[in-house]
N, C-alpha and C positions, 0 to 999 in steps of 0.2 A: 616393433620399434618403441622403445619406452617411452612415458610421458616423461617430458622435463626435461629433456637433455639436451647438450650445449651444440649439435650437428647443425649444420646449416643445410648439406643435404644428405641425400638417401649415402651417396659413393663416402663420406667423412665417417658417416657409422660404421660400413660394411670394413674400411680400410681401416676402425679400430679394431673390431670385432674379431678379426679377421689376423689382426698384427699386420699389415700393410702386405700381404700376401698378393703377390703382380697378377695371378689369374682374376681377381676382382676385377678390375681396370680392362683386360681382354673381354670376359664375360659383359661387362656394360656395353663395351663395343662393340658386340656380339648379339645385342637385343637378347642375352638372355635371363636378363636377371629382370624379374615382374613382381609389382604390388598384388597383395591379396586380389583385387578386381580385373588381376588380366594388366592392367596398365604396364606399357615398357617402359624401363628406369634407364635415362642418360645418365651422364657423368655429371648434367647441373638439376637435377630431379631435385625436388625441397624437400627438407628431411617431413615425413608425415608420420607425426609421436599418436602412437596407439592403433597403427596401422600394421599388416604386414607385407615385409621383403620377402622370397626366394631366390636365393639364390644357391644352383648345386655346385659345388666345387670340385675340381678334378681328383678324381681318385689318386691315392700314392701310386707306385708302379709295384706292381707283385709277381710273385715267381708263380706260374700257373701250378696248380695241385695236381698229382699225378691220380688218377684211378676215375671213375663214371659212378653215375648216379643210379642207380636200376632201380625200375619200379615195381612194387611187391604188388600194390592194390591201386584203384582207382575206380571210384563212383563219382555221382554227382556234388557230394559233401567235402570227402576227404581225398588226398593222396598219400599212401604212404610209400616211402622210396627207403632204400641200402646205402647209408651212408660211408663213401671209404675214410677211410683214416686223412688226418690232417686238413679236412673240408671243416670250414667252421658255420656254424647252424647258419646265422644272421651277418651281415655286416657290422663289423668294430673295429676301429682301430684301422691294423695297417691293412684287414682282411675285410674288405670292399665286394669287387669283383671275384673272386674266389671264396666263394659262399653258397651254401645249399640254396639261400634264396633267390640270388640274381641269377646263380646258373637254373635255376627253374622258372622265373620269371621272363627268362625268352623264349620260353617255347610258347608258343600258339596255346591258347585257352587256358595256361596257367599265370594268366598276367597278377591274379588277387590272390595268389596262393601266399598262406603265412603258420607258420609253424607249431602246433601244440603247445609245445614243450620243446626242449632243447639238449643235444648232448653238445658236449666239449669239446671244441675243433679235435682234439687226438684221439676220443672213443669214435671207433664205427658201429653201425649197426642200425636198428629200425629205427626211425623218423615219421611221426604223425605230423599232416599239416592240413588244414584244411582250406576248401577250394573259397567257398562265399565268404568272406568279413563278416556278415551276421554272425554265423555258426562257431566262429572263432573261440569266443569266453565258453559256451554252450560246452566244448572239447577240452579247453584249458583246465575247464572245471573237474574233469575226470583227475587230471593229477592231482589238482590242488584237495581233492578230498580223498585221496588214494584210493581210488575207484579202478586203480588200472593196478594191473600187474607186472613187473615187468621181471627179467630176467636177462642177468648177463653174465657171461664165461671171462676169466681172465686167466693168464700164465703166468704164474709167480714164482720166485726161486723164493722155496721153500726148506730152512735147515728142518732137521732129525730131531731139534727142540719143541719147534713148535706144534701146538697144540691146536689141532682142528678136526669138524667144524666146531663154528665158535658161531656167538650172536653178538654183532658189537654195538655198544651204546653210548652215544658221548654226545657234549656240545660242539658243534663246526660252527666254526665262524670266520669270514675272511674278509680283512680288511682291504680296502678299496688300494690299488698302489704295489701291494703284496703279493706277490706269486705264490706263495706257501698259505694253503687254510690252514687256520690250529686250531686242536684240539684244548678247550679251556674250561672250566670249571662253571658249572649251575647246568639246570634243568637240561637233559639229552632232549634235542631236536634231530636226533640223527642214528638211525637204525639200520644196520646191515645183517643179515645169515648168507654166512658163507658155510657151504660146503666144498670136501676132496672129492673131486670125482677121479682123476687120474695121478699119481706119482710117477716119477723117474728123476733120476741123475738131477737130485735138487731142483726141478722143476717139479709143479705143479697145476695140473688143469681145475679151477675151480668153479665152481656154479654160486653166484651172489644173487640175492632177493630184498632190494633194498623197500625200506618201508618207506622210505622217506624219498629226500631229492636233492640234498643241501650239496653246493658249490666239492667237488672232487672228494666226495665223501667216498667214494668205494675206494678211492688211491689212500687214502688217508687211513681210513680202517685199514688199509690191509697190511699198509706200510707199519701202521703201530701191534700189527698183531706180528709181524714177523717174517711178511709176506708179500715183499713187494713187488706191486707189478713189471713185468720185463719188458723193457723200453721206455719205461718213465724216466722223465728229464728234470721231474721236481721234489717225488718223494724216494726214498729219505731225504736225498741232498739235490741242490739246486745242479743242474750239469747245465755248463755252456753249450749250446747248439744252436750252430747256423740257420737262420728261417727258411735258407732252401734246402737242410739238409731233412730229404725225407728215407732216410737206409735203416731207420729205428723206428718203425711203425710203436706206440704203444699196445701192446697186448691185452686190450681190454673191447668187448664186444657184447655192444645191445644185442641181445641174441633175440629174445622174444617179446612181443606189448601182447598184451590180453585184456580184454575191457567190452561190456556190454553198452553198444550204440546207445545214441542217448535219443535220436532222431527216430531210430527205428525197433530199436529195444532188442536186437541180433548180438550175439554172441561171437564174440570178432577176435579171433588171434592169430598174428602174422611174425615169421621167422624168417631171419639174416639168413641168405646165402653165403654171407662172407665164411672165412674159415681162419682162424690162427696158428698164422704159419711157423712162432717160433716155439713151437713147442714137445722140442727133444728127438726121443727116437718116434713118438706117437704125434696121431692126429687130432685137435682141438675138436674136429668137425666130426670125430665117431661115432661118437655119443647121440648127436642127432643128425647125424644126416640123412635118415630118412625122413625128417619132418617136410610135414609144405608149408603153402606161406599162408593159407585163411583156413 
């Protein structure tokens, strides 16, 4: 609660804060809204400037996600799980309760579990998170210095023009508001190798190695190279679809993470079960499906 400001009590902040949203006013009546020390906030509570409120607000209502979470690994540090399509890493937005985090967060002993790194609710595939909160940066840090390897498959309609593999280089950048990252001029922060592993009937099975990590950077190279992903709602062009329309999985798949423990100094790689299913007369999953998961 800010210093200096014009509240007389805790409920005048919350109801600006808030745009006079009616579950505040439940929630007071409810004892569940508390000061930093545990104290419950009535409705005539005195505003205390430099203090803090909680208070959690009802989640929007959502269309539950269709597919399960399967788990690859799990030790004392980390858990890594399979994520399906249309599951968004964290909670934002309208996607709350339909989240890798909270649907992992009720199960028994995974109450501290929090994520490495992050794919985009429409990519599936491998998810590092790890179990203690200490160890968290300790993991994040693997990406942030590309310490990890990753590797992912996508299905792209492919014309007879384009020219691949290729190595793509650009600047990504996306602004806050904008559904579309673009590609725009100065220094490349964003590196992908794409290879063909399979052709047919204008599709494409391809194997990507991104160096980097920037905001739908494989959709974006693929779509400027000629190759865009099948089931994409945003690259090339923006397509209207319904939030509960899940009939168009995006075609894009964390397939492998590879990364030496930082805890234990092990040699650690784990691979998708998942498999992409729109891809022609042949299977996405040929190529490796003998792999295992460590």
């Amino acid at each position: 609660m800010p210093i200096g400001g014009p509240w007389g009590t805790v409920t005048e902040f919350l109801l600006e804060r808030t745009r006079g949203a009616g579950e505040v006013v439940r929630a007071l009546d409810g004892g569940e809204v508390r000061l930093g020390d545990g104290t419950r906030v009535t409705r005539g509570t005195a505003y205390a400037p430099g203090q803090w409120v909680y208070l959690h607000r009802d989640p929007p209502a959502e269309v539950s996600v269709p597919g399960e979470l399967s788990v690859l690994h799990e030790d004392e540090r980390i858990l890594v799980v399979d994520k399906p399509h249309f599951l968004a890493t964290m909670p934002r937005g309208r996607h709350v309760r339909e989240t890798v985090l909270a649907r992992l967060r009720r199960q028994p002993g995974w109450e501290q579990v929090q994520p490495a790194h992050r794919l985009d609710r429409l990519t599936a595939g491998v998810l590092l998170l790890t179990k203690d909160p200490a160890l968290r940066g300790t993991y994040q840090e693997l990406f942030a210095t590309r310490a990890v390897d990753k590797t992912y498959l996508a299905v792209v309609r492919l014309g007879e023009c384009v020219t691949l593999p290729a190595v793509a280089r650009s600047r990504i950048e996306k602004q806050r508001g904008q559904l579309q990252a673009l590609e725009v001029s100065g220094e490349p922060n964003a590196v992908t190798h794409v290879e063909v592993l399979e052709r047919a009937d204008g599709l494409a099975l391809v194997r990507l190695r991104p160096e980097t990590g920037r905001t739908h950077q494989l959709r974006v190279h693929l779509s400027r190279l000629g190759a865009p992903i099948v089931g994409d709602p945003l690259y090339p062009e923006v397509l209207d679809t319904a939030p509960g329309d899940f009939s168009q999985p995006l075609q894009l798949l964390a397939a492998e993470l590879a990364f030496t423990d930082p805890v234990t100094g092990l040699d650690l790689r784990f691979v998708s079960r998942q498999r992409l299913e729109r891809a022609g007369a042949w299977r996405a999953g040929a190529w490796w499906a003998g792999s295992k998961g460590q």
